[in-house]
N, C-alpha and C positions, 0 to 999 in steps of 0.2 A: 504494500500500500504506500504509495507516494502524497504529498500533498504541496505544491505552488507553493511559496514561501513568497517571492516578488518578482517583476519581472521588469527589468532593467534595460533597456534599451535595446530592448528579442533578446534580451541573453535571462533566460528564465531557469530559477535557481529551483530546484527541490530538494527534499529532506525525506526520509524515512522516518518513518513512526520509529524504527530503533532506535535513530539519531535524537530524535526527540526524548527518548524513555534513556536515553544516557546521560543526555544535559539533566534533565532531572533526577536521574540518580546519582551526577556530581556534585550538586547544590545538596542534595540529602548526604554526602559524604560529609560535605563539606562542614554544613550544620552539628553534626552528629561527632567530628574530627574539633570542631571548636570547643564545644560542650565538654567533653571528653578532655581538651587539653588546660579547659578551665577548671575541672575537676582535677589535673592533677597537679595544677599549680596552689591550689588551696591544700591538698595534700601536704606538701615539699613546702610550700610555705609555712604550713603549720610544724611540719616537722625541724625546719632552720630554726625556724622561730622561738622553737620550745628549747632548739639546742643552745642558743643566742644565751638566753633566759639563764639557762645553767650557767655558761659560763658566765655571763658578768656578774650573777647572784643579785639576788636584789626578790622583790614580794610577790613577781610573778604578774602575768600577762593576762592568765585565761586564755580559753582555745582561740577565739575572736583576736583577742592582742597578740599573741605568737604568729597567726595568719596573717595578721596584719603586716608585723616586723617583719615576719619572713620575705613576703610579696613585695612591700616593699623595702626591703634592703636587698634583694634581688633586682630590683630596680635602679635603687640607689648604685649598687657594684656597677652595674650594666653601664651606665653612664660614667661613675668616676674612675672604675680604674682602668679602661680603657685611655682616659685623657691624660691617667697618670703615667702612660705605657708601659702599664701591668697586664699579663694578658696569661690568665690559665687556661690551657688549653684540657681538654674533655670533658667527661661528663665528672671526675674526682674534683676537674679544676673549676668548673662549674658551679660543684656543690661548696667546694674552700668556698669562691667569691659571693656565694648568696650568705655562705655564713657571718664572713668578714662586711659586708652589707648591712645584716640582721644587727648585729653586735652595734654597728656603727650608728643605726637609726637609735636603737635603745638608748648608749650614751648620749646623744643629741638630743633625744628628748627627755631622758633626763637633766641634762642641763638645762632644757627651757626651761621645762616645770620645777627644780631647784631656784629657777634665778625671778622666777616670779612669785 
Protein backbone atom coordinates (compact mmCIF):
# COMPACT_ATOMS: atom_id res chain seq x y z
CA UNK A 1 0.00 0.00 0.00
CA UNK A 2 1.44 3.26 -1.00
CA UNK A 3 0.03 6.61 -0.21
CA UNK A 4 1.08 10.41 -2.22
CA UNK A 5 2.97 12.34 0.30
CA UNK A 6 3.31 15.76 -2.22
CA UNK A 7 3.87 16.33 -5.49
CA UNK A 8 6.47 18.77 -6.45
CA UNK A 9 6.99 19.98 -9.63
CA UNK A 10 5.79 15.98 -11.45
CA UNK A 11 8.22 14.65 -9.21
CA UNK A 12 5.64 12.94 -6.89
CA UNK A 13 7.09 11.42 -3.77
CA UNK A 14 5.55 8.24 -2.00
CA UNK A 15 5.83 6.51 1.36
CA UNK A 16 4.81 3.04 2.41
CA UNK A 17 2.76 2.44 5.31
CA UNK A 18 6.06 0.63 6.71
CA UNK A 19 7.93 3.82 6.35
CA UNK A 20 5.37 5.59 8.02
CA UNK A 21 4.98 2.68 11.07
CA UNK A 22 8.88 3.35 11.48
CA UNK A 23 8.98 7.12 11.95
CA UNK A 24 6.40 6.28 14.45
CA UNK A 25 8.18 3.60 16.16
CA UNK A 26 11.37 6.03 16.29
CA UNK A 27 9.46 8.94 18.12
CA UNK A 28 8.09 5.88 20.44
CA UNK A 29 11.80 4.84 20.94
CA UNK A 30 12.79 7.91 21.28
CA UNK A 31 10.01 8.90 24.05
CA UNK A 32 10.59 5.72 25.91
CA UNK A 33 14.96 6.12 25.55
CA UNK A 34 14.35 9.68 27.26
CA UNK A 35 12.04 8.55 30.18
CA UNK A 36 14.26 5.72 30.72
CA UNK A 37 17.47 8.00 30.79
CA UNK A 38 15.73 10.39 33.04
CA UNK A 39 15.10 7.45 35.38
CA UNK A 40 18.49 6.67 35.49
CA UNK A 41 19.80 9.83 36.19
CA UNK A 42 17.68 10.28 39.22
CA UNK A 43 19.05 6.84 40.17
CA UNK A 44 23.03 7.86 39.85
CA UNK A 45 22.19 11.20 41.02
CA UNK A 46 20.77 9.90 44.20
CA UNK A 47 23.38 7.49 44.42
CA UNK A 48 26.43 10.45 44.10
CA UNK A 49 24.58 12.36 46.20
CA UNK A 50 24.18 10.20 49.14
CA UNK A 51 27.89 9.31 48.49
CA UNK A 52 28.73 13.23 48.43
CA UNK A 53 26.79 13.29 51.92
CA UNK A 54 29.19 10.68 53.44
CA UNK A 55 31.82 12.13 52.61
CA UNK A 56 31.62 15.73 53.65
CA UNK A 57 29.54 14.41 56.88
CA UNK A 58 27.27 16.83 57.87
CA UNK A 59 22.80 16.10 58.91
CA UNK A 60 22.05 14.64 55.67
CA UNK A 61 20.09 15.46 52.60
CA UNK A 62 17.13 13.15 52.21
CA UNK A 63 16.58 11.15 49.08
CA UNK A 64 15.19 14.48 47.25
CA UNK A 65 18.49 16.52 48.52
CA UNK A 66 21.05 13.79 47.41
CA UNK A 67 19.16 13.70 43.96
CA UNK A 68 19.37 16.96 43.80
CA UNK A 69 23.36 17.39 44.60
CA UNK A 70 23.92 14.55 42.80
CA UNK A 71 22.19 15.91 39.39
CA UNK A 72 23.26 18.79 39.85
CA UNK A 73 26.87 18.51 40.76
CA UNK A 74 26.98 16.29 37.62
CA UNK A 75 26.03 19.40 36.00
CA UNK A 76 28.18 21.50 37.87
CA UNK A 77 31.42 18.94 36.87
CA UNK A 78 30.15 19.00 33.27
CA UNK A 79 30.61 22.51 32.82
CA UNK A 80 33.64 23.36 35.33
CA UNK A 81 36.03 20.86 34.95
CA UNK A 82 36.13 20.72 31.43
CA UNK A 83 37.00 24.60 31.57
CA UNK A 84 39.55 23.75 34.13
CA UNK A 85 41.16 21.12 31.59
CA UNK A 86 40.37 18.37 33.75
CA UNK A 87 38.94 15.61 31.76
CA UNK A 88 38.07 11.92 33.15
CA UNK A 89 37.74 9.97 30.79
CA UNK A 90 34.99 6.64 31.17
CA UNK A 91 32.36 5.61 32.80
CA UNK A 92 34.83 5.24 36.60
CA UNK A 93 35.99 8.87 35.33
CA UNK A 94 32.48 9.97 34.88
CA UNK A 95 31.38 8.74 38.12
CA UNK A 96 34.90 10.55 40.00
CA UNK A 97 33.57 13.84 38.35
CA UNK A 98 29.67 13.69 39.36
CA UNK A 99 31.01 12.84 42.69
CA UNK A 100 33.63 15.75 42.88
CA UNK A 101 30.55 17.86 41.45
CA UNK A 102 28.03 16.53 44.23
CA UNK A 103 30.67 17.39 47.16
CA UNK A 104 31.31 20.65 45.57
CA UNK A 105 27.55 21.88 45.36
CA UNK A 106 27.18 20.69 49.04
CA UNK A 107 30.10 22.83 50.21
CA UNK A 108 28.65 25.89 48.24
CA UNK A 109 25.71 25.61 49.74
CA UNK A 110 26.64 25.37 52.70
CA UNK A 111 28.53 28.28 52.76
CA UNK A 112 25.56 30.32 51.50
CA UNK A 113 23.30 29.04 54.12
CA UNK A 114 26.34 29.43 56.81
CA UNK A 115 26.81 33.16 55.61
CA UNK A 116 23.39 34.10 55.86
Amino acid sequence: MKATIIMVTGLTLTATVAVAQDEVAAEVGAVIGGALGLLIAVVVGAVVGWLAGLIVKGGGSGLWGNILYGIGGSILAGFVLPALGISLGGTAGSLIAMLIGAIALILIVRAIRGSS
